[in-house]
N, C-alpha and C positions, 0 to 999 in steps of 0.2 A: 504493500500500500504506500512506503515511503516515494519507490521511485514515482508512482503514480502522482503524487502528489506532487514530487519535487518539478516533476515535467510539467504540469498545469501551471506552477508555479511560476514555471521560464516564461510559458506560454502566454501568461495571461495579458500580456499589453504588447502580443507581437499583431503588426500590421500587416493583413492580408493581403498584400498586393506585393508583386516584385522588388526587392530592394534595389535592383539596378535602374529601373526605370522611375523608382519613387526618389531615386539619391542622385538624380542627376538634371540637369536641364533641357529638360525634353522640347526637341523642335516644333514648331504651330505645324500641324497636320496639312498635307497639302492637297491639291484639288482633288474634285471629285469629277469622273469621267460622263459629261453629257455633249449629246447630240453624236455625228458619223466620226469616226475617225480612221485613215487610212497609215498603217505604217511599215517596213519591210520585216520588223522582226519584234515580235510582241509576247514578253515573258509575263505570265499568270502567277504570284505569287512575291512577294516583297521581301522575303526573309533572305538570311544567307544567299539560298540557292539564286530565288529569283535577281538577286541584286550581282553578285560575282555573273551569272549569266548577261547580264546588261551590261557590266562595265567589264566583262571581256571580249564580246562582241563587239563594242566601242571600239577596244584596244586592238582588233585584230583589224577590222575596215570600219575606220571614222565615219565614211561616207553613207555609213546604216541611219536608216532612221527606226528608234529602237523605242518601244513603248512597253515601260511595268504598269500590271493590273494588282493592286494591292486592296484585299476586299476590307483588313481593318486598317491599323497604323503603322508604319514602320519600326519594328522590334517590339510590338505586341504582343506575337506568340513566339514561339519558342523561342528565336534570335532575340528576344531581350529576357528570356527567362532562364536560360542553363547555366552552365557550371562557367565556362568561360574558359573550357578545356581546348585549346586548341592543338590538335594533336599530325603530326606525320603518318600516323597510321590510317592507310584506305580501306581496313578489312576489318576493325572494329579490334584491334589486338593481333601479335605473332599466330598465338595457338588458333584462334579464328581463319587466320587467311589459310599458315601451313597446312590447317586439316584440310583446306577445300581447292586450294589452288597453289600446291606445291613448286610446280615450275616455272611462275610464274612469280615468286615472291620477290626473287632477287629485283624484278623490273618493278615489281607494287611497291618495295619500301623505296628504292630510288626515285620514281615518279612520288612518292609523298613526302620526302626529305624535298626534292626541288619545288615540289608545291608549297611545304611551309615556308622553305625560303624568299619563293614569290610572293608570299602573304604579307611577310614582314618589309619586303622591297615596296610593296605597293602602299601599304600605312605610309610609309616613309613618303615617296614618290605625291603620294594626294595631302599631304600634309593630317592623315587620320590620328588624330589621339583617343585611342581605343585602351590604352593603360597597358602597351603589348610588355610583355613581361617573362624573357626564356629563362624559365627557372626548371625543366625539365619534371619530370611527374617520378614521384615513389609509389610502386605498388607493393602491398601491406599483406603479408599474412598472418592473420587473428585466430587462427587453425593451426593444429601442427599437419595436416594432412593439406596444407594449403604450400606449405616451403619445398614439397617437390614439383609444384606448378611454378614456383618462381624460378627454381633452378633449371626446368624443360624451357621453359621463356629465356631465360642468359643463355642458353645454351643455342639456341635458334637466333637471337638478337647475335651473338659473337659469328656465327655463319654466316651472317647477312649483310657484317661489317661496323656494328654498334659495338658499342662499348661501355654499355651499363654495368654499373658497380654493384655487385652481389652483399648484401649485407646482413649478419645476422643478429641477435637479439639484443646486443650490446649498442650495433652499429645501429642498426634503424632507429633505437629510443634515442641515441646522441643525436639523431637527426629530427625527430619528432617527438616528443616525451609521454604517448602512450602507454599504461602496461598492458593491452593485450597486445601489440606487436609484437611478432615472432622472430616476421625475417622482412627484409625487404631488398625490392631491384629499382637501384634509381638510374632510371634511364636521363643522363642531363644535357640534353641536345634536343632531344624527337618530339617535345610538347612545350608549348606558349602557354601563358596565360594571359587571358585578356577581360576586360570590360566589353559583357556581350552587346547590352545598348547601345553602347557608343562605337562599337563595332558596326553595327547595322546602320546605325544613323551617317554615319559617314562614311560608309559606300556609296548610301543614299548619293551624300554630299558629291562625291567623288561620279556617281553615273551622271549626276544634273550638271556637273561640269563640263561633261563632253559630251550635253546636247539630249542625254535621256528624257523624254517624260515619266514621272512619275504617278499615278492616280492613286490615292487612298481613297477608303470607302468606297469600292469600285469591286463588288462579287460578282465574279463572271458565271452567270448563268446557263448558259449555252456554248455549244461550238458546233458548227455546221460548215459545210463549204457554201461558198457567195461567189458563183461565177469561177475566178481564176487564183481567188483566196479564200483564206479560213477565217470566220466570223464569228468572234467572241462577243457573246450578247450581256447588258449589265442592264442595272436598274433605269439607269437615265442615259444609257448610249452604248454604241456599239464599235469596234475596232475591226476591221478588215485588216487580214498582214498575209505577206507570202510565206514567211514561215513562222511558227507558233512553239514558244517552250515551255513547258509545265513543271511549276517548282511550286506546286503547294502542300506538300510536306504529308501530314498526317490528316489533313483538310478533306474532303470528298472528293474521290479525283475526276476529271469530265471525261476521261477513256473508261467505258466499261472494265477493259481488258484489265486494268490496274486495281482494280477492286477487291481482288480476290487476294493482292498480294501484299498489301499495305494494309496495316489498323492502326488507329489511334491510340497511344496508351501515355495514362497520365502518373506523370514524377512529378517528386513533392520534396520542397528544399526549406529550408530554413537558414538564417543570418543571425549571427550573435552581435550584440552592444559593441562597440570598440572595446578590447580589451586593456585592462591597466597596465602598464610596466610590469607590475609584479605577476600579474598573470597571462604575459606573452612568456615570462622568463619560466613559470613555471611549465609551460608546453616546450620551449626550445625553438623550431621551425623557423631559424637564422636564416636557409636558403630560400626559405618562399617556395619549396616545391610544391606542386598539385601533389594530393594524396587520392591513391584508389586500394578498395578493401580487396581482397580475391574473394571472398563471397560469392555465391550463384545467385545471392540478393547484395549486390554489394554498396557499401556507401561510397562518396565523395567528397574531399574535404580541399580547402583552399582558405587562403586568407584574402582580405581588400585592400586597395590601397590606404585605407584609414584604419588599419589594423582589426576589423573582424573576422570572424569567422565561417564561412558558408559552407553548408553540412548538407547534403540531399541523396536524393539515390532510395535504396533499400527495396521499396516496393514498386512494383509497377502496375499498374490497375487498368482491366480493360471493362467498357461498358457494352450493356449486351446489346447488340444493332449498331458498336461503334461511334455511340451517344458522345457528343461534344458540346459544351455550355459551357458560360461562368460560373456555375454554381460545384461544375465536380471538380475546379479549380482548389476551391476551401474540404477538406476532410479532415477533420479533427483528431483520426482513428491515426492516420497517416502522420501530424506532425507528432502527436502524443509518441507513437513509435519513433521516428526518428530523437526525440528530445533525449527519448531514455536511453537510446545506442549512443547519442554523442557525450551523455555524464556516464553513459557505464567505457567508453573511449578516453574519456579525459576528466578523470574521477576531481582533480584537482581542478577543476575549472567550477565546481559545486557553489551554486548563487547567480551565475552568469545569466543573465536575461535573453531572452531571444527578443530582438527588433522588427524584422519581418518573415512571417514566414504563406507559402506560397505553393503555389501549382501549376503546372504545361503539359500539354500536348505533346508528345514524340510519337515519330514515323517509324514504326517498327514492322520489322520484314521476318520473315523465319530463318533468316543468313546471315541477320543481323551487322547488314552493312547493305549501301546503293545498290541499286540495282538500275538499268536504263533498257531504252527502247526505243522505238520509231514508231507514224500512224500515218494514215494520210497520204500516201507513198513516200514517207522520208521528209512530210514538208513541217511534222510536230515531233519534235524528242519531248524524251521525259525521263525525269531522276525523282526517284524517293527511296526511302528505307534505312534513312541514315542511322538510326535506331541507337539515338542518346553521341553519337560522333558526331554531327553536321557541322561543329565549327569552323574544322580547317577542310574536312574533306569534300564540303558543297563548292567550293573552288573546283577541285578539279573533277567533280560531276557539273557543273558549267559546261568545262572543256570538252566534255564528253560531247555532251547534249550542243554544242557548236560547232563539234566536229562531225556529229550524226547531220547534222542539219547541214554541213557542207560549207560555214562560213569561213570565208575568210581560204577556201580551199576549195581544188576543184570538184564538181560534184560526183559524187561517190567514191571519193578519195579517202582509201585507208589513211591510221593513223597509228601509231606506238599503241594508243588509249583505244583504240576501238577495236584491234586485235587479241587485247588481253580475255583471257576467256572469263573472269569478273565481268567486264559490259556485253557479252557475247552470251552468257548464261544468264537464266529466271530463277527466281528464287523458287522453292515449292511452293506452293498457292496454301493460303489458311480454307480450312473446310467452309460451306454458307454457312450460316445461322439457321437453326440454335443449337450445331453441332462448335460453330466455331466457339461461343461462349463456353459452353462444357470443356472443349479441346484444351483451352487458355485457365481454363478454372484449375482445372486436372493439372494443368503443366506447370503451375503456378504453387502448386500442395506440394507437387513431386519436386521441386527446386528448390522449397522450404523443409523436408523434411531429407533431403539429398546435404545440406548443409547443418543440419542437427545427425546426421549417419556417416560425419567425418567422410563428406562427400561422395559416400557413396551411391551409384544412379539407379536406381530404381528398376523395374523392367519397363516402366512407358519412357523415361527419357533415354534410355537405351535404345528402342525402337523409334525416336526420334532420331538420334543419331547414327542410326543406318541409313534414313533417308533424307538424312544432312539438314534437318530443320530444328529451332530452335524457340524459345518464346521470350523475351527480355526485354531491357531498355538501353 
């Protein structure tokens, strides 16, 4: 009953809304899309994806005229709500890609080392102040059956050409002052940290500079073909383009085809008070690394520029029909748990207030990483399923979906990115409803009780993983 209590306690004057978008100076919303519009290349969706797709298309032919449809505000949904992990990895972690695309990794971590470095060239280059921050990520095991996954991870990371520092129970508390940390692999190169608001806002900034229209409040309703283009229908107008890119994430998507293979699933984070002096020294975390748990439910831990701390992750929650609102945003059940995991994490942090705590939408795939496509014959790409990784890797699902589409290249011109069998292959499809609610229910127990059985898998996540799919965030 204690921690029960103590977690209400953190709880009771945290603000429900994002702290990145409540803690910063959010831009006046910009128009809203009425009457015809014609343009050559018109991305559906504002976030990460939709916006890296606009201001690459920019950067490859200026001469585009390039139209984003953004149905709320820029960095409303997720891109102003996650962890602010910006990472090199295209396949959602090592052991992810290695199990599914073996010969191909050496080409996936090097295209996502060069992708993060384009990231931070580009901040630089548009003048972004996104709060970019290479302090590389610790991953944590709070398990003793969790430190031979770290050790298969260094082992794969050293093949590959990284040079993550293996550390054990000594090492990882000098670096973070946890007592359940076991062991840890700090990878300190292959992850950014950043401020996701002001990330997204100033891509914004960075597409309006070279000519982009933007439209907030602006749901595309439809897509049909109109004659010689494709026709994105909205409340008060409509856009004709020759070609069409889809980056709306976890949103409903307007290709039937994609339906099956994308759900919405809602993370729930929380932000601590600024911490004191005396209780930064008592956790340690000198390097400002990102922290990740190995968990099959795992948490997320980071600090802010003004010294808090942001705690999220754990649960991942799917509604039955793929139900999306403000309201599954607030879950009580959801911070209460996380409050309790981050005082039984950081026993010494006991009093600490929580400031805001919150909830998003993520695009989760059974592969747990993008997935892309074509429609239209080749005139609409499309990227989703970034499934909790979209920060750094919606950049180069951009590139995909601009190379699918031929910009900037001649038509129907392979590319490095379009060969790799990552955008060449579909994810498994989730079953329809209301077998898929059961499926995610089921899968969600077995994950939970697979990390109480010192990780061992069950017979249904076993039979998931013969046929390579997965459930998470």
């Amino acid at each position: 009953m204690g921690a029960v209590a103590d977690a209400a306690r953190a709880l009771a004057e945290a603000e429900p809304v994002p702290f990145w978008t409540a803690g910063a100076a959010r831009p006046d919303p910009g128009p809203v899309l009425t009457g015809r519009r014609t343009c050559d290349l018109a991305v559906v969706g504002g976030g990460y994806g939709g916006l890296w797709t606009a201001l690459r298309a920019k950067e490859r032919d200026p001469s585009l005229d390039v139209v984003v449809l953004e149905a709320g505000r820029i960095g409303s949904a997720a891109s102003g709500r996650n962890g602010g992990f910006c990472s090199a990895s295209l396949t959602h972690g090592l052991l992810n890609g290695v199990g599914r695309w073996p010969d191909d990794m050496e080409a996936l971590e090097r295209l996502g080392w060069e992708n993060l470095q384009a990231i931070a060239a580009t901040l630089t280059r548009y003048g972004v102040d996104a709060e970019w921050d290479a302090t590389g990520q610790l991953t944590v095991a709070t398990r003793e059956w969790q430190v031979p996954l770290l050790e298969e991870e260094a082992e794969h990371a050293f093949d590959l050409g990284w040079e993550p520092m293996l550390l054990g129970r000594d090492g990882v508390r000098a670096e973070v002052g946890s007592p359940t940390y076991l062991a840890g692999l700090w990878d300190r190169h292959a992850v950014a940290l950043v401020h996701p608001a002001k990330l997204a806002w100033g891509l914004a900034d960075a597409c309006r500079s070279l000519g982009v229209r933007i439209y907030e409040g602006t749901r595309v309703t439809g897509l049909r073909r109109d004659g010689g283009r494709l026709r994105l229908d909205g409340a008060h107008g409509a856009v004709g383009a020759h070609r069409v890119a889809l980056a709306t994430g976890a949103f409903p998507p307007l290709l039937r085809r994609m339906r099956g293979l994308v759900v919405p699933v809602y993370e729930y984070a929380l932000v601590t008070e600024p911490l004191s002096r005396a209780q930064r020294d008592a956790v340690g975390w000198r390097r400002r690394q990102g922290v990740v748990d190995s968990g099959n439910r795992y948490h997320y831990a980071r600090l802010t520029a003004d010294g808090r701390i942001v705690w999220g992750g754990y649960d991942a929650v799917y509604h039955f029909g793929g139900r999306i609102g403000a309201r599954l945003e607030r879950r009580p059940a959801a911070f209460a748990a996380l409050a309790r995991n981050f005082f039984d994490t950081f026993p010494q942090l006991d009093g600490v207030r929580f400031a805001h705590a919150w909830g998003g939408v993520v695009d989760t795939c059974t592969r747990f990483c993008a997935f892309f496509g074509t429609a239209h014959d080749d005139r609409l790409a499309y990227a989703a399923g970034y499934t909790g990784l979209g920060v750094g890797a919606t950049r180069f699902g951009a590139d995909v979906m601009l190379d699918l589409l031929s910009v900037g290249l001649r038509p129907g011109e392979e590319t490095e990115r379009t060969r790799l069998a990552m955008v060449r292959d579909a994810p498994v499809p989730f079953p329809p409803e209301p077998l898929r609610y059961g499926a995610i229910a089921l899968t969600r127990r077995a994950l939970a009780r697979a990390d109480r059985r010192d990780g061992r898998r069950g017979p249904w996540l076993r039979a998931l993983d013969r046929v390579g799919a997965g459930f998470g965030s």
